[in-house]
C-alpha positions in Angstrom: 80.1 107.6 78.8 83.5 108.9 79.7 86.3 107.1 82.2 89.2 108.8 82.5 92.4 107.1 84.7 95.3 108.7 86.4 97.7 107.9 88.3 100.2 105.9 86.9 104.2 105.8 86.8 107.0 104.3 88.0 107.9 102.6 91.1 110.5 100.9 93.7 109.2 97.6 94.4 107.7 97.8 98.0 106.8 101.3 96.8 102.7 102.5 96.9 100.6 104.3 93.8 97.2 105.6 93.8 95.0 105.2 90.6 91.9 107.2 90.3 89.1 106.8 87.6 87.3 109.8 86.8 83.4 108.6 85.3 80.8 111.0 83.7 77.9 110.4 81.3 76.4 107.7 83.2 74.7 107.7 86.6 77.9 106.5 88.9 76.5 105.6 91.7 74.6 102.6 90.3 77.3 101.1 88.3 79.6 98.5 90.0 83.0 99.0 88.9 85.6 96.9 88.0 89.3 96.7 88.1 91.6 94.7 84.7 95.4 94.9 84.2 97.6 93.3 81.4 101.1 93.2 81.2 103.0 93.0 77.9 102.8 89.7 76.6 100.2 88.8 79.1 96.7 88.0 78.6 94.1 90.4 81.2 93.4 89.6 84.2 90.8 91.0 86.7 92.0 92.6 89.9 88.8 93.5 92.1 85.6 94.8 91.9 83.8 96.9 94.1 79.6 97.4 94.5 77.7 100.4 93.0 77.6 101.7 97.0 80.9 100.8 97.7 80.3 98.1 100.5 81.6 95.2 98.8 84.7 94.7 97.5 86.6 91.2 96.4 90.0 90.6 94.7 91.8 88.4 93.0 94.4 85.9 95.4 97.4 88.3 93.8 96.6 91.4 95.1 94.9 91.0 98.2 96.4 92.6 101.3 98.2 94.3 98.9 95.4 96.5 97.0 92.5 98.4 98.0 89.6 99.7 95.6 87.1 102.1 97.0 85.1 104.7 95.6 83.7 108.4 96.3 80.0 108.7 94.5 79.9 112.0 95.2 82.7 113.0 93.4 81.9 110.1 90.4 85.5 108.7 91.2 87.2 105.2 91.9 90.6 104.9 93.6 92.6 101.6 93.3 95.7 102.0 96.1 98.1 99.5 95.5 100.9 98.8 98.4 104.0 96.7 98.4 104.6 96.6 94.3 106.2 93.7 92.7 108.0 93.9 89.6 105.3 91.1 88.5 102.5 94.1 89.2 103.7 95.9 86.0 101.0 96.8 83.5 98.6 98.6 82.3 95.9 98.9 84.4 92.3 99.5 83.4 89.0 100.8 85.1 86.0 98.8 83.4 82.2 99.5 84.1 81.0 96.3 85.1 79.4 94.9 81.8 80.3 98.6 80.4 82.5 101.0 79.1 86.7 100.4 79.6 88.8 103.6 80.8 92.2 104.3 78.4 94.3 102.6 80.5 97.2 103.7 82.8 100.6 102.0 82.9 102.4 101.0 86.3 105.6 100.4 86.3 107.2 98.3 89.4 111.4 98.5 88.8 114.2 99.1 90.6 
């Protein structure tokens, strides 16, 4: 079981990145997928979640409007877009099979 995240960098605030988890070695399109950041100093927190079909999504008050996860089962791949960045978005940012496997981690930086 293999998650492998991309994506990150550094940003304006008000600026827009696009995450993607690549998953292999488990069959995708059955596993809701979750979404976990943490910034330095910070406990985790959990961002959103999204359905093993992709229909459902919910996030956390924080992000909402803000961020959008969604997911391509054909190509075994979740995208988190995140719009209008605040500094306070910066961390690392983590792809987690629900009651599974976490990806490495990518960090997001939001700075002028």
């Amino acid at each position: 079981v293999q998650l492998v995240e991309s994506g990150g960098g550094l940003v304006q605030p008000g600026g827009s990145l696009r995450l993607a988890c690549a998953a292999s070695g488990f069959t995708f399109s059955r596993a809701d997928m979750s979404w976990y950041r943490q910034g330095a100093g910070k406990e985790g927190e959990w961002v959103a979640r999204i359905s093993s079909a992709g229909d459902t999504t919910t996030y956390r008050d924080s992000v909402k409007g803000r961020f959008t996860i969604s997911r391509d089962n054909a190509k075994n791949t979740v995208y988190r877009q995140m719009n209008s960045l605040k500094p306070e978005d910066t961390a690392v940012y983590y792809c987690k099979i629900v009651l599974g496997r976490w990806g490495q981690g990518t960090q997001v930086t939001v700075s002028s």
